[in-house]
C-alpha positions as CSV (number, residue, x, y, z in Angstrom):
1,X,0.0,0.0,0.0
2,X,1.9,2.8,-1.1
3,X,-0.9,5.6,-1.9
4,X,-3.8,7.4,0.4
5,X,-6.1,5.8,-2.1
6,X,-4.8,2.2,-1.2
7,X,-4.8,2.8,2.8
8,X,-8.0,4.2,2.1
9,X,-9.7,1.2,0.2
10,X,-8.0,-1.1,3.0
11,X,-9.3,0.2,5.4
12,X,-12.8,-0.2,3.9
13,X,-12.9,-3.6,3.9
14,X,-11.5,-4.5,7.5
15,X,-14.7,-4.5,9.3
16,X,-18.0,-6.3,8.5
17,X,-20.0,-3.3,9.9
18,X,-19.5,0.6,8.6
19,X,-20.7,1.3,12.0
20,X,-20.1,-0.3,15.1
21,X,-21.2,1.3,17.9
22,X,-18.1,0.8,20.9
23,X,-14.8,2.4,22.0
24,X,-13.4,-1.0,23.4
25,X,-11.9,-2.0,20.2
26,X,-10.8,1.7,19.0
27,X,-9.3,2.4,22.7
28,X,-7.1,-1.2,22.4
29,X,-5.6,0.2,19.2
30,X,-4.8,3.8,20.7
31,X,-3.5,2.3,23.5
32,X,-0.7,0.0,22.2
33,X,0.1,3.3,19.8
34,X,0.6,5.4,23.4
35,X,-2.1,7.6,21.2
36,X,-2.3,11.2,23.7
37,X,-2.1,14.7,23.3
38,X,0.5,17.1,25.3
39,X,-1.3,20.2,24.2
40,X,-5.3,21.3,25.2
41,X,-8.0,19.7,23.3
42,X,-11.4,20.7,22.0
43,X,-14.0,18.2,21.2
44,X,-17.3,19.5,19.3
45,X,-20.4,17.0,19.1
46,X,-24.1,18.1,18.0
47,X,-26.4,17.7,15.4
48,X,-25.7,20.8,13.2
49,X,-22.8,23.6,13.5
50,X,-20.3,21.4,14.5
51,X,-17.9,22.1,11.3
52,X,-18.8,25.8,11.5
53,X,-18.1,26.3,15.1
54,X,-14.2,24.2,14.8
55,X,-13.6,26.4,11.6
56,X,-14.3,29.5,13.8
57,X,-12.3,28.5,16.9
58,X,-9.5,27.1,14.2
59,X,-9.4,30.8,12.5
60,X,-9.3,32.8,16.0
61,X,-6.7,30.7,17.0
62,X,-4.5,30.7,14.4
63,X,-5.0,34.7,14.0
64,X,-4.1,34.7,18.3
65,X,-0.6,32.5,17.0
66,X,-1.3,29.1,18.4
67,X,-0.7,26.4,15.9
68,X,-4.1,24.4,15.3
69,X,-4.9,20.9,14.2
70,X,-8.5,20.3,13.3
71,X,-10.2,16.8,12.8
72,X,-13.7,16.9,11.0
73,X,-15.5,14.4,8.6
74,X,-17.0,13.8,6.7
75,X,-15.1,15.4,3.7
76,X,-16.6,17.6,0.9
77,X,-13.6,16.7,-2.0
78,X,-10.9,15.2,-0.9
79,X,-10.1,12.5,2.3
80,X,-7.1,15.2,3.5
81,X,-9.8,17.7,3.9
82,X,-11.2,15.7,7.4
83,X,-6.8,16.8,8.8
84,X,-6.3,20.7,8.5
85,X,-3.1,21.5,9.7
86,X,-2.6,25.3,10.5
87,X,-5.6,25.5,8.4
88,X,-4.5,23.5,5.4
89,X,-5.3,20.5,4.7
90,X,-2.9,17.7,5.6
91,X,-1.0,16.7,2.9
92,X,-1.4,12.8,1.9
93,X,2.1,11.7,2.2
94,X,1.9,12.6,5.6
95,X,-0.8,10.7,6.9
96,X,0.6,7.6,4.8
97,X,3.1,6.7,7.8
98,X,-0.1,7.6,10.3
99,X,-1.9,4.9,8.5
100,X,1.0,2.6,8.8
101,X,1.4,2.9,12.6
102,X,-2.3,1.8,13.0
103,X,-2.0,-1.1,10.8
104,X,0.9,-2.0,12.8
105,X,-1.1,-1.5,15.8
106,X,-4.1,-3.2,15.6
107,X,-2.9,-6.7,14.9
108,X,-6.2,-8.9,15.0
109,X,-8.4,-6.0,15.8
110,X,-10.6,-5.3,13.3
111,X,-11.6,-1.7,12.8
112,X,-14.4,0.4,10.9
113,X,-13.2,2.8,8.3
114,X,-14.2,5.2,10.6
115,X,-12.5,4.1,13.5
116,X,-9.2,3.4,10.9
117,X,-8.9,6.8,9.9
118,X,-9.7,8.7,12.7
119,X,-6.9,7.2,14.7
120,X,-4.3,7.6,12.2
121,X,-5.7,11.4,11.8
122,X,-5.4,11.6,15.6
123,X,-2.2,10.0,15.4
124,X,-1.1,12.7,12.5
125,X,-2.3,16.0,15.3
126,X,-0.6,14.3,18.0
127,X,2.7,14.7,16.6
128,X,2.4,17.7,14.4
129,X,3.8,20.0,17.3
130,X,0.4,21.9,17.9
131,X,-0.6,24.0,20.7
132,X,-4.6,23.5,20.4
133,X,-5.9,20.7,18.5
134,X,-10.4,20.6,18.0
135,X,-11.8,17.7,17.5
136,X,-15.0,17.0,15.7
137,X,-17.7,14.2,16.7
138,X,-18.5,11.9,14.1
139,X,-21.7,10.6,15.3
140,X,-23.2,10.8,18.6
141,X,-20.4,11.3,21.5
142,X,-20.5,8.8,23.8
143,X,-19.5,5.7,21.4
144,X,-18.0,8.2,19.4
145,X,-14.1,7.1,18.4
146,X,-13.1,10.6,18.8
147,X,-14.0,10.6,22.8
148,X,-11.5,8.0,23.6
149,X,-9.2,11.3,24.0
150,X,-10.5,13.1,27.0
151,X,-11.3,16.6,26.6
152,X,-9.9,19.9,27.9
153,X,-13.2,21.9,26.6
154,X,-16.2,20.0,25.5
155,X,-18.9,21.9,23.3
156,X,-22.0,20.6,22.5
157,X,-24.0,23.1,19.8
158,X,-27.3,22.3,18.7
159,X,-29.3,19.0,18.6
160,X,-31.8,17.5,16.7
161,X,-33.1,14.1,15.6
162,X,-30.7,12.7,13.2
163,X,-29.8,9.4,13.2
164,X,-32.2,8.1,15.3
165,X,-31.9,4.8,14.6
166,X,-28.2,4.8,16.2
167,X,-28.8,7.3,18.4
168,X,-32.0,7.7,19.7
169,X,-35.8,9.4,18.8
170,X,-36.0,12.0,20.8
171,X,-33.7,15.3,21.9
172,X,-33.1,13.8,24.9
173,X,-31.8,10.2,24.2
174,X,-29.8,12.1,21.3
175,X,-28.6,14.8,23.9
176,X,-27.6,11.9,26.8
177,X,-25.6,10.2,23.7
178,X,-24.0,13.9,22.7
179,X,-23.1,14.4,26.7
180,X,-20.9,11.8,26.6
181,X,-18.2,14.1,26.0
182,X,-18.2,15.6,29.1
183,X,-15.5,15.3,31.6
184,X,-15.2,15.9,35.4
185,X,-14.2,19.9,36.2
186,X,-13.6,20.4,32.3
187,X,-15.7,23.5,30.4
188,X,-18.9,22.0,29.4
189,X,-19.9,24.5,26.9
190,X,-23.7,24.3,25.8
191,X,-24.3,26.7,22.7
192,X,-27.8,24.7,21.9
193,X,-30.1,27.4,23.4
194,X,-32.5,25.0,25.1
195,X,-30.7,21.4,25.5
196,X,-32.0,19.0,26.5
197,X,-32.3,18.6,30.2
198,X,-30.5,15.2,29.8
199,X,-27.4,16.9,29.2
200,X,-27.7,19.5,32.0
201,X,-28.7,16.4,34.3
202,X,-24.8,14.8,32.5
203,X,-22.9,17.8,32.8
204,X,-24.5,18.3,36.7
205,X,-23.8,14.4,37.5
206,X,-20.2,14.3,36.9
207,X,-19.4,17.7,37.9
208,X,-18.3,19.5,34.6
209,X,-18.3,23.3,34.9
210,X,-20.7,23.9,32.8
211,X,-21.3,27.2,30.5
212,X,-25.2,27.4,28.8
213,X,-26.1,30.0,26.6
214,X,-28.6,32.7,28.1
215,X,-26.6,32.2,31.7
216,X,-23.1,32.3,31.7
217,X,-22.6,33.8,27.9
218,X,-25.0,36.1,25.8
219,X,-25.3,37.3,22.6
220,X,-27.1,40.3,20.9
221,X,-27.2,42.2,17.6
222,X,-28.2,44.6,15.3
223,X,-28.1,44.8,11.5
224,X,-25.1,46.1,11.5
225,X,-23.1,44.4,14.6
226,X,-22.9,42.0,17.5
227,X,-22.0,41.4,20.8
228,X,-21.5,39.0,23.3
229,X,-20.6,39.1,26.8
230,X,-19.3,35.9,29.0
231,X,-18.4,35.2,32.7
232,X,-15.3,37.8,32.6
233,X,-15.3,39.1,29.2
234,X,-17.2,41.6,26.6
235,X,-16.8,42.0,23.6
236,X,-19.0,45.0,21.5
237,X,-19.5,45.7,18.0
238,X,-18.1,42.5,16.5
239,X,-18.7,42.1,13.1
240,X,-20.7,39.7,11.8
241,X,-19.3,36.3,11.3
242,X,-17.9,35.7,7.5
243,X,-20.0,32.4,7.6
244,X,-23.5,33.4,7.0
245,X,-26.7,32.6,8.4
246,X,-28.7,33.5,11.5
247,X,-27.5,30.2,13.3
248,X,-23.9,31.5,12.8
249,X,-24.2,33.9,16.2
250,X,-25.3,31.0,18.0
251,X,-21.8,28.9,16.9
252,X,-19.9,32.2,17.5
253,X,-21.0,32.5,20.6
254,X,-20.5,28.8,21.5
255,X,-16.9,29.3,20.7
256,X,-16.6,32.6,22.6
257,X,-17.4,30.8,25.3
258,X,-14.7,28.0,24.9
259,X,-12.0,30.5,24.3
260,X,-12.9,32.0,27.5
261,X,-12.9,29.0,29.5
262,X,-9.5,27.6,28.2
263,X,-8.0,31.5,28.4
264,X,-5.4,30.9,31.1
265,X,-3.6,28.3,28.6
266,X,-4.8,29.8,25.6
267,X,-4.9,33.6,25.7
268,X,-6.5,35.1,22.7
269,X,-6.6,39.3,21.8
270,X,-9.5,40.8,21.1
271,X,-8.5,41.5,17.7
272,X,-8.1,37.6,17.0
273,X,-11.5,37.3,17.9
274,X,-12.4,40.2,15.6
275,X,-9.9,38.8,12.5
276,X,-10.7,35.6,13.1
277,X,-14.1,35.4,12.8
278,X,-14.3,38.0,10.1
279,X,-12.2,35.8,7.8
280,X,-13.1,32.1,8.7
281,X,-14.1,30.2,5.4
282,X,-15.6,26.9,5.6
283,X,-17.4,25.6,2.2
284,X,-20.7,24.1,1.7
285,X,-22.1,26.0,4.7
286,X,-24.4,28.3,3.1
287,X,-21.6,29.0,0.9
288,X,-23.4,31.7,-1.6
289,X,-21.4,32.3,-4.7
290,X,-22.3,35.1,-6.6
291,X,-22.8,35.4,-10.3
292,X,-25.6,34.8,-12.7
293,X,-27.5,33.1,-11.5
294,X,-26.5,33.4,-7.8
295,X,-25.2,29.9,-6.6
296,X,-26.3,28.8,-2.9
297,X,-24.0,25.2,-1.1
298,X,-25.4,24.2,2.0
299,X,-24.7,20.5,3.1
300,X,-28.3,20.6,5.3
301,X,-29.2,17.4,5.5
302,X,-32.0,17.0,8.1
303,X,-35.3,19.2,9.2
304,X,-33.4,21.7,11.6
305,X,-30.6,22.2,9.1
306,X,-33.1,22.4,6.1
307,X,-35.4,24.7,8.3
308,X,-32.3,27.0,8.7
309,X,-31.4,27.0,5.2
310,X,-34.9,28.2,4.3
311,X,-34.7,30.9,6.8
312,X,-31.5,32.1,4.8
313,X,-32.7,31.7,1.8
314,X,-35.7,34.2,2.8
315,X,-32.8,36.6,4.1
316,X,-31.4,36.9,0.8
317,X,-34.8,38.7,-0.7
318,X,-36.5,37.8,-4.3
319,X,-35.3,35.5,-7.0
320,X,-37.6,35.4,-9.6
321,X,-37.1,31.7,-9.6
322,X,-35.6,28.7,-7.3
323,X,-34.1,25.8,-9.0
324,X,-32.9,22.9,-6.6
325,X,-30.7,20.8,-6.5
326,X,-31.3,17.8,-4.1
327,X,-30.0,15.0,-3.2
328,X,-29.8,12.8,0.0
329,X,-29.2,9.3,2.0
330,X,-32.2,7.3,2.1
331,X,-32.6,6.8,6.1
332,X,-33.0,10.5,6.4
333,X,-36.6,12.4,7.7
334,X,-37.1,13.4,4.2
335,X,-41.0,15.1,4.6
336,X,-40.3,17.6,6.9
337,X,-37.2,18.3,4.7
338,X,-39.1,19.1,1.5
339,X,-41.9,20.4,3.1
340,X,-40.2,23.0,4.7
341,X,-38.6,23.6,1.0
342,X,-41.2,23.3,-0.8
343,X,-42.9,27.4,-0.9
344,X,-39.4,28.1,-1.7
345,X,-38.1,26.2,-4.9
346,X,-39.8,26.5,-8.3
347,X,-37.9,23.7,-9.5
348,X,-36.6,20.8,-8.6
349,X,-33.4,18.6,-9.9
350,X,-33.1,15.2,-7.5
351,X,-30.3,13.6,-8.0
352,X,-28.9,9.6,-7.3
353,X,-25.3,10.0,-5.1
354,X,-22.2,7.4,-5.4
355,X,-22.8,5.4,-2.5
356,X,-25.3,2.3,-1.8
357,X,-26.6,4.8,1.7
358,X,-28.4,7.4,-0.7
359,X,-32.0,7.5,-2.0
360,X,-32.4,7.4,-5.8
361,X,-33.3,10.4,-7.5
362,X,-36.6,9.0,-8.5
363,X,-37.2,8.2,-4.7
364,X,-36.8,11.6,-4.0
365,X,-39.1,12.7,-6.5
366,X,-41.7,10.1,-5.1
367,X,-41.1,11.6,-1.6
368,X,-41.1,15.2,-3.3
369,X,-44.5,14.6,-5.0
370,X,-46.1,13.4,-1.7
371,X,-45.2,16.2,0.5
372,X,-45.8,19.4,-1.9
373,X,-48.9,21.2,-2.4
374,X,-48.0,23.2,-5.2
375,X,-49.2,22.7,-8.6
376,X,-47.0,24.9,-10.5
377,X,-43.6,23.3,-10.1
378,X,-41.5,21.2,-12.4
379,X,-39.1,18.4,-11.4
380,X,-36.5,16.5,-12.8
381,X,-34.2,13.5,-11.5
382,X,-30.2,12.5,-12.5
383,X,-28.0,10.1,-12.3
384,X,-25.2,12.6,-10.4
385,X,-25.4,16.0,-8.9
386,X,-23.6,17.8,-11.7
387,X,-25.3,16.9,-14.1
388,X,-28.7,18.3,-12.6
389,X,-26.5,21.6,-11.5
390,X,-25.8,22.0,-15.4
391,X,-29.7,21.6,-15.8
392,X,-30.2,24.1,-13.6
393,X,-28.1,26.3,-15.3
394,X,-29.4,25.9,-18.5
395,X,-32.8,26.3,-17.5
396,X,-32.1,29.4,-15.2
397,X,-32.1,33.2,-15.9
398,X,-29.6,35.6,-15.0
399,X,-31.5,36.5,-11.8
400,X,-32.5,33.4,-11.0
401,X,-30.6,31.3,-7.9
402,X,-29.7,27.8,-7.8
403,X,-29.7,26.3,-4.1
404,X,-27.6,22.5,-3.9
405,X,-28.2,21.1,-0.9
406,X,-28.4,17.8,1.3
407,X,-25.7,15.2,2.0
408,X,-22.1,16.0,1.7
409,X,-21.8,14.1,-1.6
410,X,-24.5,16.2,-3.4
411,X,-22.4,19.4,-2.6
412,X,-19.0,18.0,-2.9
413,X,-20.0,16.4,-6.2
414,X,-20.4,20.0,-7.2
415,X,-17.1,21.2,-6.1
416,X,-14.9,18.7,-7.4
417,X,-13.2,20.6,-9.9
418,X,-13.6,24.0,-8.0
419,X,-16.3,26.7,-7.1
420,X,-18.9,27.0,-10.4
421,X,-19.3,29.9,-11.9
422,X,-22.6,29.7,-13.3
423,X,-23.8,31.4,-16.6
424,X,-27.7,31.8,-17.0
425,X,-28.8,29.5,-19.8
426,X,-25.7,27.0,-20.2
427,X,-23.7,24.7,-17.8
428,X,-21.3,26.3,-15.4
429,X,-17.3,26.5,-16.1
């Protein structure tokens, strides 16, 4: 095995299960590869802002001088994307010799790809020479291979039913499993602004100092500015977050808080916390890209996310027309999904994705024509996301927008060979 691509199909075909729910045989692995950090760790779990609130505590950090490692999955493009180092992405030689110390490792243990390629990622921060290294939850917390390294500042940001077969069906079965994170006189820092009372009732029963939103931090704003004041700390007329969306002051605020809570080994200036946030990029998350017609990339991928997306969309003011691309894995809640989409898009473009996980196009259309009420609308379904974005394109106007949204393959499918740049009435470049 001598590329990323061959560690990477190796490690597909190790374990019977693409999830297995269990740190026993993950931990045995990280143990006989004396897998620990020197420096102060962050570990992010929820059900939606997780990516944008590591990118944001990543950029202020970096802009304060600490060198960051980040660890977030899935990936949009490329596998090196889930290892930013400094905030680039790791490059693949690198992690090669990662890969080859868990291999080495494991011996008869078998491993998801999951579990494979986070520890050789963790394995890649840990001796990288970092002073801060964030960590981002896969799935859940608890079970989660990420939380066999205990945390120096746990955030939890919002949750909502996702993977509730795995997980649980309800916010606080889902919350209990995101809790898990936790650790005994560690910040427990609770952006989500009314969590569930499962994980107050975690944080409270193993004594975690715990920081909610609305008591020990606070945001407000204006059109033009925001502020946010903490147990110690102020900080007035912030600009806006360069990630967009309404939710984003939630995340912000979230990460305030941890930077506040870790300051006596992490001291940040008030000017990182103005650069940093101000220049943090992080695609797919209501990425709009201008041009014509205006190009919107959002990975939202269940009800809360979608129901946040449509709130931004209504932020942006009039298109004469929305065209949509759509597509998605097939255990998701798709009907509150399109419902909540549906007074929004003129026209939709469902699309089949490259893995055995995602709905058909034609499902989606199904699911689509059971949920809408509107008579008026047009939809279409293909065999990959592209091809329905060049649809799109063809069939939009200059002052039309085209919104691709859903799993991470539908917008990274998109951005394979780059950010579009769309042209009203033929495919984008």
């Amino acid at each position: 095995m001598n590329t990323l691509e061959d560690w990477l199909a190796h490690a597909e075909q190790l374990h019977p299960k693409a999830i297995d729910m269990g740190l026993d045989r993950v931990r045995a692995v990280a143990e006989r590869m004396a897998l620990g950090f020197s420096c102060p760790v962050f570990t992010v779990a929820g059900t939606n802002g997780k990516g944008s609130t590591c990118a944001m505590l990543e950029s202020v950090l970096e802009r304060a001088g600490w060198r960051t490692g980040v660890f977030t999955s899935p990936h949009l493009v490329h596998f090196e994307e889930r290892c930013r180092l400094h905030g680039e992405p790791i490059k693949a030689e690198k992690l090669i010799g990662s890969f080859e110390q868990v291999e080495s490792a494991r011996g008869d243990i078998t491993l998801s790809y999951f579990e494979f390629t986070t520890l050789a990622i963790l394995h890649a921060l840990a001796n990288a020479g970092l002073d801060a290294v964030i960590l981002e939850v896969g799935l859940g917390g608890r079970l989660d291979a990420v939380n066999i390294i205990d945390t120096d500042c746990a955030i939890i940001t919002s949750i909502d039913i996702d993977h509730a077969e795995l997980l649980g069906d309800t916010r606080e079965k889902i919350g209990f499993e995101k809790a898990g994170i936790l650790r005994t006189g560690r910040p427990a820092i609770i952006s989500d602004p009314v969590p569930p009372q499962s994980v107050i009732d975690r944080a409270r029963e193993i004594g975690a100092d715990t920081w909610l939103l609305g008591r020990d931090f606070n945001y407000n704003g204006d059109p033009q500015q925001w502020g946010w004041a903490g147990r110690g700390r102020r900080y007035a007329g912030l600009a806006y977050p360069a990630l967009r969306g309404a939710n984003q002051l939630i995340n912000a605020s979230g990460v305030l808080a941890a930077l506040e809570a870790m300051r006596s080994r992490l001291p940040v200036t008030a000017q990182a916390v103005r650069s940093g946030l101000a220049l943090v990029q992080l695609p797919g998350r209501f990425q709009v890209v201008p041009g014509q017609p205006t190009l919107v990339l959002d990975v939202a991928h269940n009800p809360h996310s979608v129901a946040a997306l449509a709130l931004n969309l209504d932020a942006m003011g009039f298109a004469p027309t929305t065209h949509a691309v759509f597509g998605a894995m097939a255990d998701k809640d798709l009907a509150p999904m399109l419902a909540r989409m549906d007074p929004l898009v003129d026209r939709w473009y469902f699309t089949d994705l490259p893995t055995p996980r995602a709905a058909t196009g034609a499902a989606l259309q199904e699911a689509w024509q059971r949920a809408t009420r509107r008579k008026d609308v047009d939809a279409s379904v293909y065999t990959d996301p592209q091809s329905a974005l060049e649809a799109a394109a063809a069939a939009a106007t200059p002052a039309d927008r085209i919104v691709v949204f859903g799993s991470f393959f539908t917008v990274g499918d998109v951005l394979r060979h780059g950010v579009p740049r769309l042209h009203a009435g033929r495919a984008g470049d």
